[in-house]
C-alpha positions, -999 to +999 in steps of 0.1 A: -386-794+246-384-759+260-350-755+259-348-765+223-377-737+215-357-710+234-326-720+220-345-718+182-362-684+187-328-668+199-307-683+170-340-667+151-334-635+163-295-634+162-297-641+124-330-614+122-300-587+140-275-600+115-293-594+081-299-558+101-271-550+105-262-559+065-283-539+057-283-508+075-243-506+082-233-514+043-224-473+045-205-480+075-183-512+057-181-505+024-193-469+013-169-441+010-159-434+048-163-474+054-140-497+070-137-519+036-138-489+008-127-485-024-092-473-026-088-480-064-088-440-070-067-426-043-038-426-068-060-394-083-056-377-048-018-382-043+009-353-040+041-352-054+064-345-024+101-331-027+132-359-027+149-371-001+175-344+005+204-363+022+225-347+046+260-337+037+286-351+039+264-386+034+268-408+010+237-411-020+248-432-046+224-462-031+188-438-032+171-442-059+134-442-067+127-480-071+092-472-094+102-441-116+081-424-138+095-427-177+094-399-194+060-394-219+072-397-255+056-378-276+035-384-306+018-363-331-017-346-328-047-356-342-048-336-375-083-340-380-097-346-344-132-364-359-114-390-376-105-423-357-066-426-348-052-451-379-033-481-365+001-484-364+020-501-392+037-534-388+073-527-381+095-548-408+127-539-385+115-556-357+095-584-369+125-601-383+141-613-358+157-611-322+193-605-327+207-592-354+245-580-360+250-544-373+280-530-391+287-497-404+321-490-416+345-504-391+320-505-360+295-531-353+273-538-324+244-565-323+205-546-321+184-573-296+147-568-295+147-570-254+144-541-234+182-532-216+170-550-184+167-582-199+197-580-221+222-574-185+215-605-168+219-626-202+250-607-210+260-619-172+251-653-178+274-655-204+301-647-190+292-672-162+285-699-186+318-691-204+339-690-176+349-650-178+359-632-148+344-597-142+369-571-127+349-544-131+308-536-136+284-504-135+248-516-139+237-477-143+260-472-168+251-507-186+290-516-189+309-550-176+348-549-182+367-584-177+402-589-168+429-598-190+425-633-208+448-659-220+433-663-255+435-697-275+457-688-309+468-655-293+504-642-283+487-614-266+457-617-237+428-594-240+403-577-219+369-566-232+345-542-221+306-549-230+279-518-233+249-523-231+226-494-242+189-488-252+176-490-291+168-470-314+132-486-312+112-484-281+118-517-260+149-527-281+184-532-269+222-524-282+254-544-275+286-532-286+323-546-274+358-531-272+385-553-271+422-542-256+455-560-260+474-560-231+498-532-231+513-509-201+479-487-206+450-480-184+427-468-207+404-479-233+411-473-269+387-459-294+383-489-313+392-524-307+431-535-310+423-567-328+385-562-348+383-603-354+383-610-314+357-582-307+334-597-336+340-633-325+331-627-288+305-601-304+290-632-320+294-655-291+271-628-267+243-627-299+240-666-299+239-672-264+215-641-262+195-656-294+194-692-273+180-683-239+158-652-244+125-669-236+140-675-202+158-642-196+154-625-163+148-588-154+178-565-136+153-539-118+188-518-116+197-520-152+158-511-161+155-479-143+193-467-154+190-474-193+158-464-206+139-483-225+120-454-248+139-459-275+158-425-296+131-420-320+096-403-321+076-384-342+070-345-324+055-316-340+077-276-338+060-247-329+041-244-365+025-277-362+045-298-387+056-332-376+086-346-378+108-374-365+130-370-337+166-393-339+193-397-313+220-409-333+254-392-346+249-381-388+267-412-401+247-435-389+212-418-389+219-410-429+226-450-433+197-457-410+171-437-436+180-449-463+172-488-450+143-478-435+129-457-471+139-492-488+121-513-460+090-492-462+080-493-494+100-459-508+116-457-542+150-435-535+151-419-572+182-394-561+204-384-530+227-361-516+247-369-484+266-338-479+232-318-485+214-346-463+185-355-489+164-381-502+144-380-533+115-405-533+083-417-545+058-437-521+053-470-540+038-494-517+043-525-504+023-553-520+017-569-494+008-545-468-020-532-491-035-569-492-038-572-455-058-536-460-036-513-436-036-488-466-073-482-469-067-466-431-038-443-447-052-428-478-086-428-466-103-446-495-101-480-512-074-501-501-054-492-537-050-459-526-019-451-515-008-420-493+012-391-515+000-415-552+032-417-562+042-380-557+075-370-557+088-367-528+117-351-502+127-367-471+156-342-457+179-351-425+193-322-403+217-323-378+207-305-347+233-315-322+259-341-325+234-369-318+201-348-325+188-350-362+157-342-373+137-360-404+111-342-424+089-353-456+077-324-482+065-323-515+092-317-538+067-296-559+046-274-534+013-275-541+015-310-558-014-323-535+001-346-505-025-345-475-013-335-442-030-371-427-008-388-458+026-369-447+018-378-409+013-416-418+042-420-440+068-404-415+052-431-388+060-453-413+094-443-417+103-438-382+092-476-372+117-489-396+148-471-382+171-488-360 
């Protein structure tokens, strides 16, 4: 009976020293010198510290940072800083669907709505599942070559070389194929010796692609070699006008507008290629303004519409080779389009290029 008191009181007291020791040493456990504390913000505190400088002589190819930073892309300021950020409009060029084939003059590629390092390891399975031999691949530069291939129906075997390179739209993907007869010659040609193989196995790629995306794998390599940011954005210059930013060669950026003024709900009244204009008006899309979105552009009721119908000029600059620029104006100054309105009708336009 005395041993079971004394053992009592001193499982009495070691749970008294426990709940002491809760209480008094949470500071020492879990406070901000503690043994369990909260390291959630010690990103806040980190330095950035020089790369790896390798000695030389040594080989680098293989370092690489394995989680880069992407690159911000930039989007237009606030015009009015009171008034809540508008949502961005549903993008008709990617709401379609996942693959589509694109053709302009004689080159066509096939636009997937899968970020570059999904589309490598389905290009890959492919070619797996079809029995092609790979003689030669760069997952940095997004490109698989095969060797040469005993065609059915054809005198003369082939080789192809796929390319896989990032959208136009953030996220989005591009696929484009050479094909080469066999001939003494090393290198490539500009364009494909035979057009109807390279869209045949273009197609091919696209359906398989089309098939299997839900179950489509990531290539960490391909991912942090081919962005995935896409080649167009709305910036603002130096005097504060926005404008849309687009990484493509004149041809295909002038052909590229003029889909996406059609998909957005533009009328194209006039044009002139050589002088790179568009004349519009801002008509709407019927259904768009029953689902409301265009209450948030014009600021009113949901008939108003941004610009009322002004006339308007859209104007494509070349830059650089592959560096145009896209700007909307009134074509009579002083004709009353907001600065708001003219913001929300170039995000309109630039989600509808690809």
């Amino acid at each position: 009976m005395k041993l079971a008191q004394v053992q009592f009181k001193g499982l009495r007291a070691f749970s008294l020293a426990l709940v002491a020791v809760s209480i008094t040493g949470c500071g020492y456990l879990f406070g901000d010198d503690g043994v369990f504390r909260d390291d959630v913000n010690d990103y806040r505190r980190a330095e950035e510290l020089p790369p790896i400088q390798v000695p030389e002589g040594k080989e680098a190819t293989n370092l690489a940072e394995i989680y880069a930073i992407p690159e911000i892309q930039a989007d237009p300021q606030l015009i009015d800083q009171d008034k809540v950020p508008r949502p961005a409009p549903l993008l008709a060029a990617n709401a379609e669907q996942l693959v589509r084939i694109q053709r302009l003059g004689s080159d066509s590629w096939a636009l997937i709505a899968i970020a570059p390092g999904q589309l490598w390891p389905q290009l890959r399975s492919f070619l797996s599942a079809a029995g092609i031999d790979i003689s030669r691949m760069d997952a940095r530069a997004g490109i698989i070559e095969t060797p040469y291939l005993e065609l059915q129906n054809q005198t003369v075997p082939s080789r192809f070389r796929f390319r896989v390179e990032r959208g136009v739209q953030r996220g989005n993907s591009e696929l484009h194929v050479l094909q080469m007869n066999q001939t003494s010659a090393e290198s490539w040609p500009a364009s494909s010796d035979n057009e109807e193989l390279e869209s045949e196995m273009l197609r091919g790629v696209a359906q398989y692609i089309a098939n299997s995306a839900d179950t489509a794998p990531v290539s960490m390599m391909a991912e942090q070699s081919i962005s995935a940011t896409g080649k167009v954005s709305v910036e603002q210059d130096d005097a504060g006008q926005d404008f849309i930013a687009l990484q493509l060669p004149f041809d295909r950026a002038w052909a590229a507008l003029a889909r996406s003024l059609d998909v957005s709900g533009f009328a194209i009244n006039d044009r002139n290629r050589s002088e790179g204009r568009y004349w519009v008006a801002f008509v709407g899309d019927e259904e768009e303004q029953k689902k409301g979105w265009f209450s948030w552009l014009g600021g009113g009721d949901d008939d108003d519409l941004p610009g009322g119908g002004l006339p308007l000029l859209v104007t494509i600059e070349a830059i650089a080779d592959e560096a145009m620029e896209i700007r909307l104006r009134e074509e009579n100054a002083g004709s009353g389009l907001e600065d708001d309105d003219a913001q929300a009708l170039l995000l309109l336009i630039k989600g509808n290029i690809y």
